[in-house]
Structure formats: C-alpha cells, structure tokens
Residue frames relative to the residue before (quaternion, step in Angstrom):
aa qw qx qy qz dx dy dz
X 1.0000 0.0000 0.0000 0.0000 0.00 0.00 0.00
X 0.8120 0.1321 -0.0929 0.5609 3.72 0.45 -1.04
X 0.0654 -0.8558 0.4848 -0.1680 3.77 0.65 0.64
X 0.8097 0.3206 -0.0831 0.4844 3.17 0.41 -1.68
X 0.7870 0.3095 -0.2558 0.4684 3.51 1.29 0.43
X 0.2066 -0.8999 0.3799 -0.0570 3.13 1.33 0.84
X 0.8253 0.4398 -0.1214 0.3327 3.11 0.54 -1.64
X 0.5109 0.6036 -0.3570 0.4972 3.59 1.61 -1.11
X 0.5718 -0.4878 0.5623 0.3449 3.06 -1.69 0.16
X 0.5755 -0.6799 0.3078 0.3343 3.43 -1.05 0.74
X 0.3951 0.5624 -0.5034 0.5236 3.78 1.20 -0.05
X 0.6597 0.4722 -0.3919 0.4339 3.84 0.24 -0.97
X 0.6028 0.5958 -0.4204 0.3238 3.78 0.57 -1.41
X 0.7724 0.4855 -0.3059 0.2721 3.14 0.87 -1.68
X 0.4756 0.7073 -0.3223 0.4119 3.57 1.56 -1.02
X 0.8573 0.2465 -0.2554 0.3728 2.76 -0.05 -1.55
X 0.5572 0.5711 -0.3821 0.4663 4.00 0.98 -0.15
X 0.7162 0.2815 -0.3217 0.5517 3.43 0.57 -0.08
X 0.5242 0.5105 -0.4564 0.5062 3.99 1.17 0.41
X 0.6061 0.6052 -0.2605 0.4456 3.40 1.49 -1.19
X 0.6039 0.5180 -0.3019 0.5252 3.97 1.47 -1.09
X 0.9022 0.1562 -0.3068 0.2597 3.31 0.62 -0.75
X 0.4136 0.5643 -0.5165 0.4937 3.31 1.23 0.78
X 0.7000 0.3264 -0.3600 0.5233 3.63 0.68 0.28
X 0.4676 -0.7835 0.2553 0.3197 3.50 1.44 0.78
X 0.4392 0.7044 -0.5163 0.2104 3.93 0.86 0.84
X 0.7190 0.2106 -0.2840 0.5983 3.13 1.63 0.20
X 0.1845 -0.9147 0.3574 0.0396 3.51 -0.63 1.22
X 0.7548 -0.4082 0.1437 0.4930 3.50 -0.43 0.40
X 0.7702 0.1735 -0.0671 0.6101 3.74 -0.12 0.58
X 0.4302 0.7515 -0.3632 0.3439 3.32 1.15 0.32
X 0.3261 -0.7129 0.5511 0.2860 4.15 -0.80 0.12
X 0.2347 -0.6852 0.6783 0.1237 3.22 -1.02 1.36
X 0.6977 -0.2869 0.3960 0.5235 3.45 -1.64 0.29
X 0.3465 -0.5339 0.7195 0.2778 3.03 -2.06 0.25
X 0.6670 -0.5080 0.3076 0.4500 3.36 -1.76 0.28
X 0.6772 0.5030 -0.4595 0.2781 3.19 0.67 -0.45
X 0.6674 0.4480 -0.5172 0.2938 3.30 0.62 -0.75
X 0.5492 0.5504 -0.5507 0.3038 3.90 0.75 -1.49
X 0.4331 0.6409 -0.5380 0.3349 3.98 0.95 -1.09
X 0.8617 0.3434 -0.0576 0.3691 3.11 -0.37 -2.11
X 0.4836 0.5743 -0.4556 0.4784 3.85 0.82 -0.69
X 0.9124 0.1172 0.0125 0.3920 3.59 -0.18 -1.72
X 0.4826 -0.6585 0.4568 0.3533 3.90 1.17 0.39
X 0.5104 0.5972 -0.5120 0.3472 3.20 0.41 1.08
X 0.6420 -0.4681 0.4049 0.4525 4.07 -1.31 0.79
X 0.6337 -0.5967 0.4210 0.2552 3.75 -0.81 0.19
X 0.6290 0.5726 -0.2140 0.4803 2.76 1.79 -1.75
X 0.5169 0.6287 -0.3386 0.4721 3.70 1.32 -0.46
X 0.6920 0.5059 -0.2743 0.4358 3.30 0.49 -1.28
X 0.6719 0.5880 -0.1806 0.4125 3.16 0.81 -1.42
X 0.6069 0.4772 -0.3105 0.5546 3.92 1.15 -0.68
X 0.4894 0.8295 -0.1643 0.2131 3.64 1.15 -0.29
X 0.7709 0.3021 0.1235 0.5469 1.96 0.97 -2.32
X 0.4612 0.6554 -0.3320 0.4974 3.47 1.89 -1.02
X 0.5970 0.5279 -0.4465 0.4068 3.81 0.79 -1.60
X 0.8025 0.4920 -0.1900 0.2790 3.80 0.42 -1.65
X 0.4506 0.4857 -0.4318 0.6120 3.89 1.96 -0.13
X 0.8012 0.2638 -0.3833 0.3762 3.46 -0.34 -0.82
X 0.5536 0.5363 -0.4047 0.4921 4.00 0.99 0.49
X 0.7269 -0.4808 0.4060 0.2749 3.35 0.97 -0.18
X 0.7252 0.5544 -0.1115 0.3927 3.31 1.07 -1.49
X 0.8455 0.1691 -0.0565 0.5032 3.07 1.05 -0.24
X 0.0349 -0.8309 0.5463 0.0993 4.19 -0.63 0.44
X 0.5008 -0.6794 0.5065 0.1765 3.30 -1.20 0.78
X 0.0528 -0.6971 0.7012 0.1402 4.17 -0.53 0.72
X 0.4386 -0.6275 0.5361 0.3558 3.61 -0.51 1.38
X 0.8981 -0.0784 -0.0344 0.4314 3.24 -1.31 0.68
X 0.4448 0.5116 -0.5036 0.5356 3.57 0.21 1.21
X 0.4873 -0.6230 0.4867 0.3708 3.91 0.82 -1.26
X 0.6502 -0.5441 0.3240 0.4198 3.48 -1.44 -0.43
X 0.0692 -0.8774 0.4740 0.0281 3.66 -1.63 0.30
X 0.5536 -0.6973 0.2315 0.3919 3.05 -0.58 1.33
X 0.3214 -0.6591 0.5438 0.4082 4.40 -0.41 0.60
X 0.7158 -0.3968 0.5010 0.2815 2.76 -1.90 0.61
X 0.7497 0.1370 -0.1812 0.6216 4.46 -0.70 0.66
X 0.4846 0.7512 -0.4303 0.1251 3.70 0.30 -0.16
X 0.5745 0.6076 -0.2999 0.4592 3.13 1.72 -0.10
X 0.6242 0.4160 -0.1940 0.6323 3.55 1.49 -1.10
X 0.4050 0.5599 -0.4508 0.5651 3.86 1.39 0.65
X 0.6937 0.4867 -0.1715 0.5024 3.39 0.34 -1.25
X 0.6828 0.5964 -0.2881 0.3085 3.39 0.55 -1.10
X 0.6738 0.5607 -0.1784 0.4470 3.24 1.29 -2.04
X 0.7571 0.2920 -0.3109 0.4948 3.64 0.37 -1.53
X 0.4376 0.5342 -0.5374 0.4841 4.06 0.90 -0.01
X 0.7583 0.3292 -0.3320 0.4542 3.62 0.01 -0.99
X 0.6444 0.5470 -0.3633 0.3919 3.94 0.58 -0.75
X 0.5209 0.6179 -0.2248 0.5444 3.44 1.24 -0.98
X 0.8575 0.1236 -0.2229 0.4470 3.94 0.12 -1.00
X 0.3699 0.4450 -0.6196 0.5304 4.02 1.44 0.20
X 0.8174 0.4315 -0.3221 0.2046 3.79 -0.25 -0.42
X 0.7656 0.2641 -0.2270 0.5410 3.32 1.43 -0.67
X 0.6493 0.4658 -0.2422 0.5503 3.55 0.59 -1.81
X 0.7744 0.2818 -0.3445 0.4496 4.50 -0.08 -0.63
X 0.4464 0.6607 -0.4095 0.4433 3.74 0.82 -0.46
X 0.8303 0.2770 -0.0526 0.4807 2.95 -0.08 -1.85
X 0.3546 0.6798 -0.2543 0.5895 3.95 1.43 0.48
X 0.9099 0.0639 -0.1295 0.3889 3.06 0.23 -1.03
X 0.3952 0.6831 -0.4386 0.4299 3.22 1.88 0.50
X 0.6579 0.6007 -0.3216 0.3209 3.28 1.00 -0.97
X 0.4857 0.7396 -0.2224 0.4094 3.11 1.59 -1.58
X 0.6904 0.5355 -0.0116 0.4863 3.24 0.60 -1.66
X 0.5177 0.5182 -0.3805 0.5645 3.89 1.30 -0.80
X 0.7666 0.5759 -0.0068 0.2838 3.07 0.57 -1.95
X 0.4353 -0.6589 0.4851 0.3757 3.76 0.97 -0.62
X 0.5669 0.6471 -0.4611 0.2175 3.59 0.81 -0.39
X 0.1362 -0.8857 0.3909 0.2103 3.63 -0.72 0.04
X 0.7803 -0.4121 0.0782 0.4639 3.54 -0.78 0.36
X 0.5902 0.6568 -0.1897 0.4292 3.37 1.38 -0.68
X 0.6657 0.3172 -0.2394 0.6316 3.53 1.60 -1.11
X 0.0074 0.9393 -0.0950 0.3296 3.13 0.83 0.19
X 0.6946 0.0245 0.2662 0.6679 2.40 -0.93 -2.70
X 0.5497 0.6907 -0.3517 0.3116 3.70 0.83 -0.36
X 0.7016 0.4413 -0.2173 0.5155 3.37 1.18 -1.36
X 0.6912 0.5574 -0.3431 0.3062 3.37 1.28 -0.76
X 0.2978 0.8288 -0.1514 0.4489 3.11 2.09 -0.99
X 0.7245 0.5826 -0.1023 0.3539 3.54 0.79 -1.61
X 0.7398 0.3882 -0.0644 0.5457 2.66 1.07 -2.21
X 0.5808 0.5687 -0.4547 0.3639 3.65 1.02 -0.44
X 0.5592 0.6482 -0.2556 0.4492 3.63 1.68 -1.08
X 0.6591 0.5460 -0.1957 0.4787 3.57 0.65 -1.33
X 0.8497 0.3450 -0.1223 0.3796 3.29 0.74 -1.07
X 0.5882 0.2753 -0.4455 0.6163 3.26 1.74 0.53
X 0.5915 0.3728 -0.5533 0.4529 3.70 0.55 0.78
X 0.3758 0.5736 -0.4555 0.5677 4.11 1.04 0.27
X 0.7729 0.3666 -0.2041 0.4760 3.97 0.37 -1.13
X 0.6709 0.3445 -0.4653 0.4634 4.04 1.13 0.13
C-alpha cells in the first residue's frame, strides 16, 4: 500500500495514500474513508497511527469528521490536492529538470519535443 513512501513516517503514508485515492477518484467528494479501525486491522498498524492520519487530513481541509458516522472526503478536496501536488513538482521535480537541461545543452524546444514523445509512447503503451 504505502511503498512509494517508505521514508515518511507512517501517519504520513496513510495521508498521503488516501490523498493519492482521491486524486485518482476512489474516494469522492462526500465520500467515507476507512475508519481508524479498519486502516488498524486492514494494514497491522496501532490505531493511534491511523488516527494521526486522518487527524493530519481534517486540519488540511481534506477531510471532515460526521461525529459518530466516521470520516469524509470535503467538498473541493481534490483541486486541494491537486494545487500543493502541482506547487510541490514546479518546485522540486521541474526545477531540478530544468537544471539538468541547462547542464546538458538541451533547450526549451527539445524539451517540449522530448516531452511530446513520451506523451506519444505513452498513449501507444495504454492500447
């Protein structure tokens, strides 16, 4: 389940995996996310863990609590996710991109060109 984040602390894994569900739309606005107990019992993990998780994603916004009922996905929380996702890779993953470029000789044109490619490849990978 949280693989690709290995490194985060496991309260983070759970966040960001249940930001990761609903930017890939398995949990939808106004939707129910697991409760703590299940992420508990699902993935062998302390509740209190689970529970830092889900707590991290209310006080973001991203989530709301129906007192006894459980969590739910807020209302815009996807186009939440979306921004600090997009603010996050203009700052780290294109930065550090276009330095290389720049190492390299490549210019904005080859670029959009190479990107062009991979955009090709990867809808002929998807038939």
């Amino acid at each position: 389940m949280f693989e690709d984040n290995e490194l985060l602390p496991l309260f983070m894994q759970v966040a960001q995996w249940i930001k990761d569900e609903i930017l890939k739309e398995n949990f939808r606005e106004e939707e129910q996310v697991p409760s703590i107990n299940q992420f508990a019992n699902l993935y062998k993990m302390n509740p209190a863990t689970a529970n830092k998780g889900l707590k991290l994603l209310v006080d973001e916004g991203i989530l709301y609590k129906k007192r006894g009922i459980g969590m739910f996905v807020a209302a815009g929380a996807k186009e939440m996710i979306q921004k600090e996702a997009k603010q996050k890779f203009q700052e780290e993953t294109v930065k550090e991109f276009w330095q290389e470029a720049k190492k390299l000789g490549i210019t904005i044109e080859e670029l959009i060109g190479m990107l062009q490619e991979e955009e090709k490849t990867d809808e002929h990978n998807r038939m």
